[in-house]
MARDRENSE-335757 format. One record per atom (N, C-alpha, C): residue in three letters; x, y, z. Coordinates in steps of 0.2 Angstrom, whole numbers, padded with zeros to 4 digits, always signed. Atoms other than C-alpha are relative to their C-alpha. Layout:
ALAXYZ...
END
This chain:
UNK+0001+0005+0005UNK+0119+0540-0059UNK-0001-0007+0004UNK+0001+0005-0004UNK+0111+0524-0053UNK+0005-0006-0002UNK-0001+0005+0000UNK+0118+0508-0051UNK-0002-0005-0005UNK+0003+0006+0005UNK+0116+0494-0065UNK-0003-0003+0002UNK+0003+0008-0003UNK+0106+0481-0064UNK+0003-0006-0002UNK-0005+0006+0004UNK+0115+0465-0065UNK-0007-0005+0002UNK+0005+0009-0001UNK+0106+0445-0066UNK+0000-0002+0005UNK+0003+0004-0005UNK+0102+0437-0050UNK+0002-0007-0001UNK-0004+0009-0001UNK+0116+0422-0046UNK-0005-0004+0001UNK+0005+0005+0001UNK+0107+0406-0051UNK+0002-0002+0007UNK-0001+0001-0007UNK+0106+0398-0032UNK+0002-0007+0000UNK-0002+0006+0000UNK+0116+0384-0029UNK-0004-0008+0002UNK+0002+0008+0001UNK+0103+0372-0026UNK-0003-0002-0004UNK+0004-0002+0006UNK+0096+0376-0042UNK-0007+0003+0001UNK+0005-0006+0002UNK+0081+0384-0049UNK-0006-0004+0007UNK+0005+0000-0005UNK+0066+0386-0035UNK-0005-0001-0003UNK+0009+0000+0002UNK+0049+0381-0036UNK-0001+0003-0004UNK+0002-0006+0004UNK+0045+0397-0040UNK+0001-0002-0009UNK-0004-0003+0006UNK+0057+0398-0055UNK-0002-0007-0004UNK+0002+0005+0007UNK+0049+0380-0063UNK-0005+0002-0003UNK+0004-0005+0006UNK+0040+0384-0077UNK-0005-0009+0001UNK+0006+0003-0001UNK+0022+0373-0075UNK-0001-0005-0007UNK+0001+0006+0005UNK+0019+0357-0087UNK-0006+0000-0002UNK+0006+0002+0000UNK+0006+0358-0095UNK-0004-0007+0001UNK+0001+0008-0002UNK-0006+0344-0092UNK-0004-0003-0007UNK+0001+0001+0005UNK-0012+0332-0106UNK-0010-0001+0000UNK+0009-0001-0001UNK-0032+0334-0110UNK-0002-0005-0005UNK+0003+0006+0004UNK-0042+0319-0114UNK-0004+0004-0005UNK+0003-0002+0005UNK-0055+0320-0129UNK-0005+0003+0004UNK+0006-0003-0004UNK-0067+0320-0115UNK-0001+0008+0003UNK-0001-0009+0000UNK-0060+0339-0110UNK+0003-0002+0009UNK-0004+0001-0006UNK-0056+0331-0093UNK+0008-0002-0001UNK-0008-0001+0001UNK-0036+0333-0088UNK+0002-0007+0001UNK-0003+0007+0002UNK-0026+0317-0089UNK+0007-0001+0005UNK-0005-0003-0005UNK-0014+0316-0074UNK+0004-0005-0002UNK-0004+0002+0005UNK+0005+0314-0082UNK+0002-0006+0005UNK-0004+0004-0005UNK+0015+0299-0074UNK+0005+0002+0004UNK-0005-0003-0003UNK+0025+0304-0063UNK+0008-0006-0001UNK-0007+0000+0003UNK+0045+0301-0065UNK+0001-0009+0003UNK+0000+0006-0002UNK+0045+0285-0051UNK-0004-0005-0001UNK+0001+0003+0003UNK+0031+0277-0059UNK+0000-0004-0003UNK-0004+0003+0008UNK+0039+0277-0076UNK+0004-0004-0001UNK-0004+0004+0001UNK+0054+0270-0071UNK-0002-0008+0002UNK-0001+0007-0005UNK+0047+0255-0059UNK-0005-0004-0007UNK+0005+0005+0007UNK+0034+0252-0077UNK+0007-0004-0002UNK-0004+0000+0004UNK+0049+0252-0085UNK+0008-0006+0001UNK-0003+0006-0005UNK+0058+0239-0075UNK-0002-0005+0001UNK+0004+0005+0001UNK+0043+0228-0073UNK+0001-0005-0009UNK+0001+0003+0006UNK+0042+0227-0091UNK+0010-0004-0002UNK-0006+0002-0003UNK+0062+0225-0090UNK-0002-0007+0000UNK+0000+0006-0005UNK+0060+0210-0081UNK-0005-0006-0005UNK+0001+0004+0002UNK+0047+0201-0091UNK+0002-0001-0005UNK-0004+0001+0008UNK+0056+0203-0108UNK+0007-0002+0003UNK-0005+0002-0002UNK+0071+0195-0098UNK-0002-0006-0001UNK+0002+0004+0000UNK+0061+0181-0093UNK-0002-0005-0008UNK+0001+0003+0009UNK+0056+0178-0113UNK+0003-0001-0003UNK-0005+0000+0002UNK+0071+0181-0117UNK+0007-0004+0002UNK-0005+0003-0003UNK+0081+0169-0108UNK+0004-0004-0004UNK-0003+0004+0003UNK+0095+0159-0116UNK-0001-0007+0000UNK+0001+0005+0000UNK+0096+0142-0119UNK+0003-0002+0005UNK-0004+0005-0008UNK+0108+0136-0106UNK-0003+0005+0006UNK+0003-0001-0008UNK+0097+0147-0092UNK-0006-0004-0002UNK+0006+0003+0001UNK+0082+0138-0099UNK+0003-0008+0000UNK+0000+0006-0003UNK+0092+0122-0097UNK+0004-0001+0008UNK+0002+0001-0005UNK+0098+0127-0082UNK-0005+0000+0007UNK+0005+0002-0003UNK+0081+0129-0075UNK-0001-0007+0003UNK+0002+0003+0001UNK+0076+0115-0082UNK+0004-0008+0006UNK-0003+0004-0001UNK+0090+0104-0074UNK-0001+0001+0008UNK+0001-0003-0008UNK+0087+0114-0055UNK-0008-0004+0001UNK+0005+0004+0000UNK+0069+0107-0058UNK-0003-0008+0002UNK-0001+0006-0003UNK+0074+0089-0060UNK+0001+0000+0006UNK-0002+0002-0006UNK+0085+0088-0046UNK-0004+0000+0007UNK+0001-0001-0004UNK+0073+0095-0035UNK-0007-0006-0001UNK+0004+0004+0000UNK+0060+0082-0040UNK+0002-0006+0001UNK-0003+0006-0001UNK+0072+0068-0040UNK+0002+0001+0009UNK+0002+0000-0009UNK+0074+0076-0019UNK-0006-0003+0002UNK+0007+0001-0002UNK+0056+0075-0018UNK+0001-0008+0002UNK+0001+0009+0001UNK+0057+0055-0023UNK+0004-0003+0005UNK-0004+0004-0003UNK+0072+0052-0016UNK-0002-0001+0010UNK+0001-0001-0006UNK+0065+0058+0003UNK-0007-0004+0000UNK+0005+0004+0000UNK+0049+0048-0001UNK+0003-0008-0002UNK-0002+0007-0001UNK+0059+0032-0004UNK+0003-0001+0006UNK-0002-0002-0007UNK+0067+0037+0013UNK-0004-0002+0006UNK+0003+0001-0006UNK+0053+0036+0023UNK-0004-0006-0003UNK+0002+0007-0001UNK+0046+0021+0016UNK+0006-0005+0001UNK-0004+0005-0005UNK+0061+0011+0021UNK+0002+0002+0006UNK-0001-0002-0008UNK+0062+0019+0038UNK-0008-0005+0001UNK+0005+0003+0001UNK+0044+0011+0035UNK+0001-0007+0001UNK+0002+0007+0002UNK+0047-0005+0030UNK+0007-0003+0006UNK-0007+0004-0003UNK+0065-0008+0042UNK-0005-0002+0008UNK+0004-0001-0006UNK+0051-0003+0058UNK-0005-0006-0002UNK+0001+0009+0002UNK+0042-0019+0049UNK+0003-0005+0002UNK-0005+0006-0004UNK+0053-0029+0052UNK+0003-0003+0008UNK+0001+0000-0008UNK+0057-0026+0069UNK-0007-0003+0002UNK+0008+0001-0002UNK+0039-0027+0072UNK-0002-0009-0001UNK-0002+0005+0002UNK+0040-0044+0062UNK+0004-0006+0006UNK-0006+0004-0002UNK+0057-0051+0071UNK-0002-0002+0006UNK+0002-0002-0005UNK+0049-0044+0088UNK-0003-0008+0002UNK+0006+0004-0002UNK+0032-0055+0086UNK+0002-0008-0001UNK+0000+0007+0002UNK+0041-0072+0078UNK+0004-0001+0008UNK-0004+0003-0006UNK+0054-0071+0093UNK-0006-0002+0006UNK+0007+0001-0006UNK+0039-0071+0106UNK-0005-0006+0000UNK+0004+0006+0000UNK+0030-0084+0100UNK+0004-0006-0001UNK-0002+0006+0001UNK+0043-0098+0099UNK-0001-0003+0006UNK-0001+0002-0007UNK+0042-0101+0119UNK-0007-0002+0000UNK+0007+0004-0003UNK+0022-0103+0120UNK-0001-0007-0007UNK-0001+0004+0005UNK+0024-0112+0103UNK+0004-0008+0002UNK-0003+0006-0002UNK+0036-0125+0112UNK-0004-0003+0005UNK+0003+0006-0007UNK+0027-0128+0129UNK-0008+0000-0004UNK+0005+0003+0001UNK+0010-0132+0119UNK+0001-0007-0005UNK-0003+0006+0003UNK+0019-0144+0108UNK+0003-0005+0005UNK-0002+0006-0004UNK+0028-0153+0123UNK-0004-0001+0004UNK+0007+0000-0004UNK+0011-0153+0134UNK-0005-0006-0005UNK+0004+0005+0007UNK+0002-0161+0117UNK+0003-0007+0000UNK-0003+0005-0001UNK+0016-0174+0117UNK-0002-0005+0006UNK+0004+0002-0008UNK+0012-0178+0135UNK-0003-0003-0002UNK+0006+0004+0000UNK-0005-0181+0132UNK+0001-0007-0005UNK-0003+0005+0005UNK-0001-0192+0116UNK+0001-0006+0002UNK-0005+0004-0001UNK+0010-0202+0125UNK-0004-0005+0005UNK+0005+0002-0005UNK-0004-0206+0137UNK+0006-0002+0007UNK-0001+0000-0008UNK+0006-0206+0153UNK-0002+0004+0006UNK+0005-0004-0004UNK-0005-0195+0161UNK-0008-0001+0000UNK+0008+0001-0001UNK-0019-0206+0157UNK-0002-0004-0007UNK+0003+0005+0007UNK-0029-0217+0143UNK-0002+0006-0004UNK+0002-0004+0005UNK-0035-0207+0127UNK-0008-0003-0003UNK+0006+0003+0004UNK-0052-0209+0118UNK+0004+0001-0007UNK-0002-0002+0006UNK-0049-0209+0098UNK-0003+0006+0000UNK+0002-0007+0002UNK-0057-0192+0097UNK+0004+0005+0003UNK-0005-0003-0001UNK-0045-0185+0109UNK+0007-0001-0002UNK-0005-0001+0002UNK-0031-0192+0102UNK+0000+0003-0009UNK+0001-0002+0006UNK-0038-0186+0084UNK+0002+0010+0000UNK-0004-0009+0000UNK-0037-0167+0091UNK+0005+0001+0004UNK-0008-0001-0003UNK-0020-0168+0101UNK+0001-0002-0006UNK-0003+0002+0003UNK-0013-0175+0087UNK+0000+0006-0007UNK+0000-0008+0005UNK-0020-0159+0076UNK+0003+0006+0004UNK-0002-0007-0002UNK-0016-0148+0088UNK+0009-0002-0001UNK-0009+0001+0002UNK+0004-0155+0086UNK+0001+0002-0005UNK-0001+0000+0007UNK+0002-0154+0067UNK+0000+0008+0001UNK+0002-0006+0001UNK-0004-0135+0069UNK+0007+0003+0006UNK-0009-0001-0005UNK+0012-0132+0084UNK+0006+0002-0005UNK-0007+0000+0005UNK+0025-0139+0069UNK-0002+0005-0004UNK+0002-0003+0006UNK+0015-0129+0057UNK+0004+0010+0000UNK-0001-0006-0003UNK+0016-0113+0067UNK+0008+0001+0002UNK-0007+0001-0002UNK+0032-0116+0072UNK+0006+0003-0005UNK-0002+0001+0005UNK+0037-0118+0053UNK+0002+0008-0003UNK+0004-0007+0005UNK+0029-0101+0050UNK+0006+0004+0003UNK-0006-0005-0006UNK+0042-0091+0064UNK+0005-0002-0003UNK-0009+0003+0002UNK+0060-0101+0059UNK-0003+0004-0008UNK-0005-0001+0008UNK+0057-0095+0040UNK-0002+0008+0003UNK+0000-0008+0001UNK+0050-0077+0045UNK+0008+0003+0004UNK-0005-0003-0001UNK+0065-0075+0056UNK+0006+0000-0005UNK-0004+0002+0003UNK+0077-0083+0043UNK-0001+0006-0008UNK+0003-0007+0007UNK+0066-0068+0028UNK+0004+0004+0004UNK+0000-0008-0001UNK+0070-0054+0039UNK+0008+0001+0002UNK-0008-0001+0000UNK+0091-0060+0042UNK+0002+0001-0007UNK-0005+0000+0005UNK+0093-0061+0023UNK-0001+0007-0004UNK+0002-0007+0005UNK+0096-0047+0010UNK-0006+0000-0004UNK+0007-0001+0004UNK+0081-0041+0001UNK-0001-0003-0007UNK-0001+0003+0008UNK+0087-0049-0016UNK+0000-0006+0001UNK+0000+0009-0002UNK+0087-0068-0007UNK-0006-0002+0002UNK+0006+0002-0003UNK+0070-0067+0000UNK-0005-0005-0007UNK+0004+0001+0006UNK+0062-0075-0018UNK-0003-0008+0002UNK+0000+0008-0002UNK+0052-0091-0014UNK+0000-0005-0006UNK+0000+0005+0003UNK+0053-0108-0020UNK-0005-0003-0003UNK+0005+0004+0001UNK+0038-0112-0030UNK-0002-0007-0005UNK-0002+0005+0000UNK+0034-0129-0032UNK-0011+0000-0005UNK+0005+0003+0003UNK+0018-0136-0044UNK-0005-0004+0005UNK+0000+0004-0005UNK+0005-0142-0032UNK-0010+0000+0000UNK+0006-0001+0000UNK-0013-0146-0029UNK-0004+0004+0003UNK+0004-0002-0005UNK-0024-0133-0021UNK-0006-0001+0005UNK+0006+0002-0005UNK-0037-0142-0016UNK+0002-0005+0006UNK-0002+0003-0006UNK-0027-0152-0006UNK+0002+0006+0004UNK-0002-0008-0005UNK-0019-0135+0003UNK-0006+0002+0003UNK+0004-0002-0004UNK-0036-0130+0007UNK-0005-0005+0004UNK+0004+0004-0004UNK-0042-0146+0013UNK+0003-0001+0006UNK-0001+0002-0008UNK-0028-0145+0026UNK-0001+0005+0003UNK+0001-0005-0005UNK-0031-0128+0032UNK-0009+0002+0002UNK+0005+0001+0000UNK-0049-0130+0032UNK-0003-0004+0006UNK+0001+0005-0007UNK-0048-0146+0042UNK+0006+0003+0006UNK-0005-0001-0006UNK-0035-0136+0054UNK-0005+0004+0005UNK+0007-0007-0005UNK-0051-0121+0057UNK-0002-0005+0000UNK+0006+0000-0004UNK-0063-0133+0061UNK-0003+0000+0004UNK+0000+0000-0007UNK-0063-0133+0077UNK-0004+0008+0000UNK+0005-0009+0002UNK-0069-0113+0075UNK-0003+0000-0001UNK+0005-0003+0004UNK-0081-0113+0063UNK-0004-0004+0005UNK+0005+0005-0004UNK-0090-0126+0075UNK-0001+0002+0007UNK+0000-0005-0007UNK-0086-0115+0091UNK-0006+0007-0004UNK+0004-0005+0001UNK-0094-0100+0081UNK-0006+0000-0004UNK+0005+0001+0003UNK-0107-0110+0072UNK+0000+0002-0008UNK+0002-0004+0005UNK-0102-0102+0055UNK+0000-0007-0006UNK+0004+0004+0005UNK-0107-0113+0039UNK+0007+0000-0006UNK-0003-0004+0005UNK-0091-0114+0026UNK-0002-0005-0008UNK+0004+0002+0007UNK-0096-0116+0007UNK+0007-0001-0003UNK-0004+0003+0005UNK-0082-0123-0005UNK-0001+0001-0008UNK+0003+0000+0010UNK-0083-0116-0025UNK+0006-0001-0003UNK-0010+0000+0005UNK-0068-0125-0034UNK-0002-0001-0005UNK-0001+0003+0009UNK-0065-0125-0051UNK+0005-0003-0001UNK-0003+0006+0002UNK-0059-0139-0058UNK+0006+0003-0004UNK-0005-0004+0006UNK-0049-0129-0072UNK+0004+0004+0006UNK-0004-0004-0004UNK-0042-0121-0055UNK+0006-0003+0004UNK-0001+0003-0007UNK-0035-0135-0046UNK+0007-0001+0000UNK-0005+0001-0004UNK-0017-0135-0049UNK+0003+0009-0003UNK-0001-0005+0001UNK-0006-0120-0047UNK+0008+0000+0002UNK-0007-0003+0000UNK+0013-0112-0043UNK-0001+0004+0007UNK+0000-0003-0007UNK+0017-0109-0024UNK+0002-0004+0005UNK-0002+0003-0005UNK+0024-0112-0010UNK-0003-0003+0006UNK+0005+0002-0002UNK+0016-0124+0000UNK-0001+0003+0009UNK+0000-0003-0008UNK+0020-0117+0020UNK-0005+0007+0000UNK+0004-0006+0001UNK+0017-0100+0013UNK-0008+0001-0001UNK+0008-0002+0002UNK+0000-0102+0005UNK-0003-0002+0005UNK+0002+0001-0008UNK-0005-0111+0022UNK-0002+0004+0003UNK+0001-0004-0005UNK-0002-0096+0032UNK-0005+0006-0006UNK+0006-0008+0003UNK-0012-0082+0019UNK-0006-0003+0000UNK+0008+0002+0000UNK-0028-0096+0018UNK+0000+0000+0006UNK+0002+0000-0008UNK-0026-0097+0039UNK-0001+0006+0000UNK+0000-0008-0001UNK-0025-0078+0039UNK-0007-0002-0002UNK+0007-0006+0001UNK-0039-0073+0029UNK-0005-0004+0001UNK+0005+0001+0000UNK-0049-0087+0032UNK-0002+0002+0010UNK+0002-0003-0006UNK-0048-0083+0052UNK-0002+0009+0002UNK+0004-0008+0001UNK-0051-0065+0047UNK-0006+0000+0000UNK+0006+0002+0001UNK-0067-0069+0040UNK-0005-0002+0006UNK+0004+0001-0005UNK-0073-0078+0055UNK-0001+0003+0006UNK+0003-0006-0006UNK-0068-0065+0067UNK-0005+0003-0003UNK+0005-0005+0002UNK-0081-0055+0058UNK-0005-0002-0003UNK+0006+0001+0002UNK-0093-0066+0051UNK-0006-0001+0007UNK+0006+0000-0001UNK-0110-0066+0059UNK-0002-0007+0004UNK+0002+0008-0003UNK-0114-0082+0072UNK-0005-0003-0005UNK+0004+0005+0005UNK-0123-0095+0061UNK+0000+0003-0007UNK-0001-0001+0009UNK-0116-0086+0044UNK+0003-0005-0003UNK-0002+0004+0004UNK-0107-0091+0031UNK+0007+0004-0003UNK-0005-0004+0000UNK-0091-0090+0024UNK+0002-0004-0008UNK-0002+0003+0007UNK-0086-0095+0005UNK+0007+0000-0002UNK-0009+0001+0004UNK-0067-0101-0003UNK-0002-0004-0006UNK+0001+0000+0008UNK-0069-0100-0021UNK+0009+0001-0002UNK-0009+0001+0004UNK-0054-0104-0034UNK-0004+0001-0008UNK+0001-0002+0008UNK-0056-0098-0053UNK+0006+0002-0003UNK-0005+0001+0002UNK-0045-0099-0066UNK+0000+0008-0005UNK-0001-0006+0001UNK-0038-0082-0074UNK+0000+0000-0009UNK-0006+0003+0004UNK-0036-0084-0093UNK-0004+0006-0006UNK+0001-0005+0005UNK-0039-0067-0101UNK+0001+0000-0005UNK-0002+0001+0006UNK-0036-0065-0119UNK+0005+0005+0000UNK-0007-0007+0002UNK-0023-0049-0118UNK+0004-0005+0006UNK-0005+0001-0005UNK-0015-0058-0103UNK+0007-0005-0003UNK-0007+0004+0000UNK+0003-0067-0104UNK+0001-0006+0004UNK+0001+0007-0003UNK+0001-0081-0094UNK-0006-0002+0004UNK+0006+0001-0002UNK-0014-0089-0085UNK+0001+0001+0008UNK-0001+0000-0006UNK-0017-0086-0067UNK-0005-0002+0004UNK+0006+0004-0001UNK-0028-0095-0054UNK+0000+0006+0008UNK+0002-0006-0005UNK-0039-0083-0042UNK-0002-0006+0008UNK+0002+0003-0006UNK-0042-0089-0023UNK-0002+0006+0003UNK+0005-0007-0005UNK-0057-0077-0013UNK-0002-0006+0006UNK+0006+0004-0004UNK-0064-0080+0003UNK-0006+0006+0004UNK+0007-0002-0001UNK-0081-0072+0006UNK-0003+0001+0006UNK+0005+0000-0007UNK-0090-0066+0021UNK-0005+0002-0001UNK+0004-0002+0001UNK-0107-0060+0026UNK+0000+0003+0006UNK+0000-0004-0006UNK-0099-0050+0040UNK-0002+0007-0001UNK-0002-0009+0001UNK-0098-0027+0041UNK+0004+0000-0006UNK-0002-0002+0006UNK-0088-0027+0026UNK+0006+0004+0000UNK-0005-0005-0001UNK-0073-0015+0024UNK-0002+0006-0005UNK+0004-0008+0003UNK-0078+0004+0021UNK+0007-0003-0008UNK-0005+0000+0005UNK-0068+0007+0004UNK+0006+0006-0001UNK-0004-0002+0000UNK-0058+0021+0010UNK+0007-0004+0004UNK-0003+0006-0004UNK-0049+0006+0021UNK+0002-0004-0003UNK-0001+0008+0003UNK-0047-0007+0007UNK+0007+0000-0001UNK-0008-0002+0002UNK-0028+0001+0003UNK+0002-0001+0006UNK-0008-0002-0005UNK-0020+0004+0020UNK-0003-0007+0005UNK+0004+0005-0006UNK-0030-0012+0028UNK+0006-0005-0002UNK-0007+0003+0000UNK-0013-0020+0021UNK+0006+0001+0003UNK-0007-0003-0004UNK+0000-0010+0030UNK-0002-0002+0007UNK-0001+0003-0006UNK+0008-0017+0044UNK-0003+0004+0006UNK+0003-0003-0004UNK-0001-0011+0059UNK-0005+0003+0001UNK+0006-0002+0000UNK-0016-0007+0053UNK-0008-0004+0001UNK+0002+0007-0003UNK-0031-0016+0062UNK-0006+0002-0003UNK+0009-0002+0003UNK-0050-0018+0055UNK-0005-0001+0006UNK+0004+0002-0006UNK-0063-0018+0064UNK-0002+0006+0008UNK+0000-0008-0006UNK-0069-0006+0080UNK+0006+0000+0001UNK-0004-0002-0004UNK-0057+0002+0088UNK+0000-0002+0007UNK+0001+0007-0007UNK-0049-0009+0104UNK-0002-0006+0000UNK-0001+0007+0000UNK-0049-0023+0097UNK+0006-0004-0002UNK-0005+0002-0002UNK-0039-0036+0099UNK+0004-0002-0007UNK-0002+0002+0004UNK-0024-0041+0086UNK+0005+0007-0003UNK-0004-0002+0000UNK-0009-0035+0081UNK+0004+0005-0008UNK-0003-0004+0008UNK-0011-0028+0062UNK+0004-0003-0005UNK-0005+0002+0005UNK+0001-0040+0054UNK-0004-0004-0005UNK+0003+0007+0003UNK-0011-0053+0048UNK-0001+0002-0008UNK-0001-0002+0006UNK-0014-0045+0030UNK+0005+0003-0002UNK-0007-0003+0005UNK+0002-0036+0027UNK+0004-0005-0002UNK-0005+0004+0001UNK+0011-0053+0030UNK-0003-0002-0009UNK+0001+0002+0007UNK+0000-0059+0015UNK+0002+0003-0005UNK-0002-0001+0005UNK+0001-0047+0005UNK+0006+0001-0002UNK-0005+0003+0002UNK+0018-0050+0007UNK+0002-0007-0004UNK+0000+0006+0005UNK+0018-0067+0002UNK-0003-0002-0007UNK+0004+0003+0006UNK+0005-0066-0012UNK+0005+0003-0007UNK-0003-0005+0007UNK+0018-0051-0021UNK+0007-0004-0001UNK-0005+0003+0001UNK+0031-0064-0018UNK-0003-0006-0004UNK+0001+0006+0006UNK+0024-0078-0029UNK-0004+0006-0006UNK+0001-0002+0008UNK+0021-0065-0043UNK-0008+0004+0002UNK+0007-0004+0002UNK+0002-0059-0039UNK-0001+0005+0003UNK+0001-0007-0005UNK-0007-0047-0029UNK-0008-0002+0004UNK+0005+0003-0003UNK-0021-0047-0017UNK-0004+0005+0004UNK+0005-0005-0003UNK-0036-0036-0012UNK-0007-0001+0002UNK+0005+0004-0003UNK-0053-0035-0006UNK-0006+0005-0002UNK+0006-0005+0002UNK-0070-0028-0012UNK-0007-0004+0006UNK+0007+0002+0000UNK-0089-0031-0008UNK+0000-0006-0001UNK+0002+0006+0004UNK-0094-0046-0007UNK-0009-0003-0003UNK+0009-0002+0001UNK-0112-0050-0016UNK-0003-0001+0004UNK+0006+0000-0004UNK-0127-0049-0006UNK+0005+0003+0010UNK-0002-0002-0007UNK-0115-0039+0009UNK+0007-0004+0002UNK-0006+0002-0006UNK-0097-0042+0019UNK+0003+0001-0005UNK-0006+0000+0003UNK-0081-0045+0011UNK+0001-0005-0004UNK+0000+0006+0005UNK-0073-0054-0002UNK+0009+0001-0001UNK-0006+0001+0000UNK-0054-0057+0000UNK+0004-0001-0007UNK-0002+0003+0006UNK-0045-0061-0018UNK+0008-0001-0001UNK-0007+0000+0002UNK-0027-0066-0021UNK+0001-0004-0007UNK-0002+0005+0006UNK-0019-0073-0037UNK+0007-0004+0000UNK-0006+0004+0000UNK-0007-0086-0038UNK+0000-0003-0009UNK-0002+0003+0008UNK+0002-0092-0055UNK-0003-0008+0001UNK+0002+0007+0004UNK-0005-0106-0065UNK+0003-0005+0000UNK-0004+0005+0001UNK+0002-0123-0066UNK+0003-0001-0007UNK-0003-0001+0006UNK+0015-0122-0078UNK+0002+0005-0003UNK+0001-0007+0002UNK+0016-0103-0081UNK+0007+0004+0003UNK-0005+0000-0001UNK+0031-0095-0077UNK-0002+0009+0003UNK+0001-0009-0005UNK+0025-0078-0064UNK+0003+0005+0000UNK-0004-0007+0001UNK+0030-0060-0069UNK-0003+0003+0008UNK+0002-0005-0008UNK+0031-0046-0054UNK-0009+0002+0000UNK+0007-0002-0001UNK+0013-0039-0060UNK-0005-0004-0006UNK+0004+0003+0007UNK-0003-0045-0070UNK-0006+0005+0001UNK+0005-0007+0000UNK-0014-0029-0069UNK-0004-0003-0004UNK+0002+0000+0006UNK-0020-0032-0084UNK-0005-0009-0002UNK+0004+0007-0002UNK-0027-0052-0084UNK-0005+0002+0005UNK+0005+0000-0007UNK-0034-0048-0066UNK-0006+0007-0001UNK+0004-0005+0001UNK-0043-0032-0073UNK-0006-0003-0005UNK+0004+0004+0003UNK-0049-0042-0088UNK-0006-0003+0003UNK+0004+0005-0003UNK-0055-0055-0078UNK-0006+0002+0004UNK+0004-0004-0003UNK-0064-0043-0067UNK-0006+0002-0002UNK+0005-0004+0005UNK-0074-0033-0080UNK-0004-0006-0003UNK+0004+0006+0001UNK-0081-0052-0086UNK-0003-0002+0004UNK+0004+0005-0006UNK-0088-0057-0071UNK-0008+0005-0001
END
């Protein structure tokens, strides 16, 4: 008698190849087979999607704290870009404190040298010598004047610097810095034109300061105007209808190169020089300005001037007007009229 057949112990790593029973596969309409997903697929679909119905479905306090991770990193952003502008503006100063300390020495020996001659103990004077020693003392005190208040700007806190403006006439202002260049325009031959408007002629400003911004940019101009050109200071009054108070415009006009327009923004920052490269000059002469101009309230740029060169513009408050930090809005006005 033979031996039973018994069942074949399932094998402990489970069923074999062999023993899986084949899946069928699912058949398109087109009769071609359809290959199923396989198991790793499905789940990582299933995970994906997972994930973006997490996303949609977030709560309100993970959607405010997004929102609040957001800010703070944008309030970084700022805060490291205020950062590097007062690393900016401290390395001004410096720069500033450096150039005023340096010039009060040659500022003394051509004032005590002037005196000298003056005094004529080294000799008689004709009136025309003593007419320009006698300017050049006035333009020593003047410069002199400029240095004692820039160092005295740059000891105080930033909330003390605010000047003192005083009502005042500008045609007298520009007939003393006018008569201080003439000596220049008469060395370089250049021709200067005067357009004042009557309605322009008193204003709000401090008399030193305005000095120094018309000697700036009127000796700007000359480095760059053209032997035998010409050079215009024009004054016009501001008095837009949407504006808030009146303000009075001061340009001065060259028929030099001109400044490209990607240059007309940073030709204000300290350091940055116009003109070819290798020339002479320190960078400061427009940043000071438009430092002084945004301290009596206005602002001050420079475009095309008509028929070629440049055209300098600053605004100073009106006589009687009482000067906000910006006038966007008047000076755009006034612009669009012209």
């Amino acid at each position: 008698m033979g031996l039973p057949c018994l069942p074949r112990a399932a094998s402990p790593r489970g069923p074999s190849r062999l023993s899986t029973p084949r899946q069928p596969q699912p058949i398109r309409r087109d009769g071609r087979r359809r290959v199923a997903e396989s198991a790793g697929g499905y789940h990582a679909s299933r995970r994906a999607r997972a994930g973006r119905e997490s996303i949609r479905s977030r709560t309100p306090a993970e959607e405010a704290l997004a929102e609040t991770l957001a800010a703070a990193e944008k309030r970084l952003a700022e805060a490291g870009a205020e950062a590097a502008a007062l690393r900016e503006r401290l390395a001004e100063e410096r720069r500033l404190r450096d150039v005023s300390h340096e010039l009060r020495t040659p500022l003394a020996v051509i004032a005590g040298f002037s005196k000298l001659l003056l005094s004529e103990r080294v000799g008689p004077l004709t009136g025309e010598q003593r007419r320009f020693l006698a300017e050049c003392e006035r333009a020593c005190g003047r410069l002199d004047a400029f240095v004692r208040e820039l160092i005295e700007a740059e000891g105080a806190p930033a909330g003390e610097r605010a000047l003192a403006l005083e009502e005042g006439s500008l045609a007298d202002a520009i007939d003393a810095v006018t008569l201080f260049l003439r000596p220049l325009f008469e060395e370089r031959g250049v021709r200067l034109e005067l357009r004042l408007d009557p309605a322009a002629e008193r204003a709000r400003f401090h008399a030193l300061r305005l000095e120094q911004v018309l000697t700036n940019l009127i000796a700007n101009a000359l480095r760059y105007a053209p032997a035998g050109g010409r050079i215009e200071l024009s004054t016009r009054r501001l008095d837009a209808a949407n504006a808030d108070e009146p303000w009075i415009e001061v340009a001065v006009s060259d028929d030099g190169p001109g400044v490209a327009p990607a240059d007309r923004e940073r030709i204000f920052e300290a350091g940055v020089r116009g003109g070819a490269p290798g020339e002479g000059g320190l960078g400061l002469g427009l940043a000071i300005c438009k430092r002084i101009v945004e301290a009596h309230g206005g602002r001050i740029g420079v475009r095309d001037a008509p028929g070629g060169g440049s055209r300098f513009a600053f605004t100073l408050p009106a006589a009687g007007a009482a000067p906000r930090r910006r006038h966007d809005r008047a000076l755009a006005a006034a612009e669009d009229a012209r």
